[in-house]
Phi, psi and omega in degrees: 000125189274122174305132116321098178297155187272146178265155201216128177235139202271154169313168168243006180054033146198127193290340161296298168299002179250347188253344164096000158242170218298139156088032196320325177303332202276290206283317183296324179298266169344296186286336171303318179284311160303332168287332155299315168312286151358267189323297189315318181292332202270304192313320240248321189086010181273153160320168165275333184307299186331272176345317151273005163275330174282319194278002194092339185235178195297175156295324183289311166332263196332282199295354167285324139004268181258024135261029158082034171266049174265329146037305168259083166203130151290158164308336204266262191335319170282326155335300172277021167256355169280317155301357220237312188277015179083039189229119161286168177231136207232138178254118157221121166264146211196140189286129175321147187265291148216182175105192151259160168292158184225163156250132180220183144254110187274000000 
């Protein structure tokens, strides 16, 4: 029995804009602040319950959270919760290297 090659479409390398919804950059911004967020809690060695005391808001929030349900979260509101973990947040605007400008996490 002979395999079907898969048909395959290249990235646009965000994965939001490749899936059709509205504001992907937006959205690519985010998950990148959660996943710092993530990493830190896990570094750190906290509960989610520690964690959700430091940031202000309940425990179930934190773990909807980092099952990628940030969606009511600002971009600002997630900052502060990477400051809330003892992280500065460093904002730098810089003339584009080439290409279009992009937004990222570093």
């Amino acid at each position: 029995m002979k395999r079907k090659a898969l048909e395959r479409e290249p990235s646009s390398g965000n994965v939001f804009a490749d899936l059709g919804l509205a504001n992907p950059g937006e959205h690519l911004i985010k998950a990148g602040l959660v996943v710092r967020i993530h990493r830190i809690i896990r570094q750190r060695k906290l509960t989610q319950a520690d964690a959700a005391e430091l940031m202000g808001i309940d425990q179930p929030k934190v773990s909807a959270m980092l099952a990628g349900q940030f969606r009511g979260y600002s971009v600002e509101r997630l900052m502060r919760f990477l400051v809330a973990l003892g992280h500065d947040v460093e904002i730098v605007v810089k003339p584009k290297k080439r290409g279009t400008a992009e937004l990222r996490v570093a």
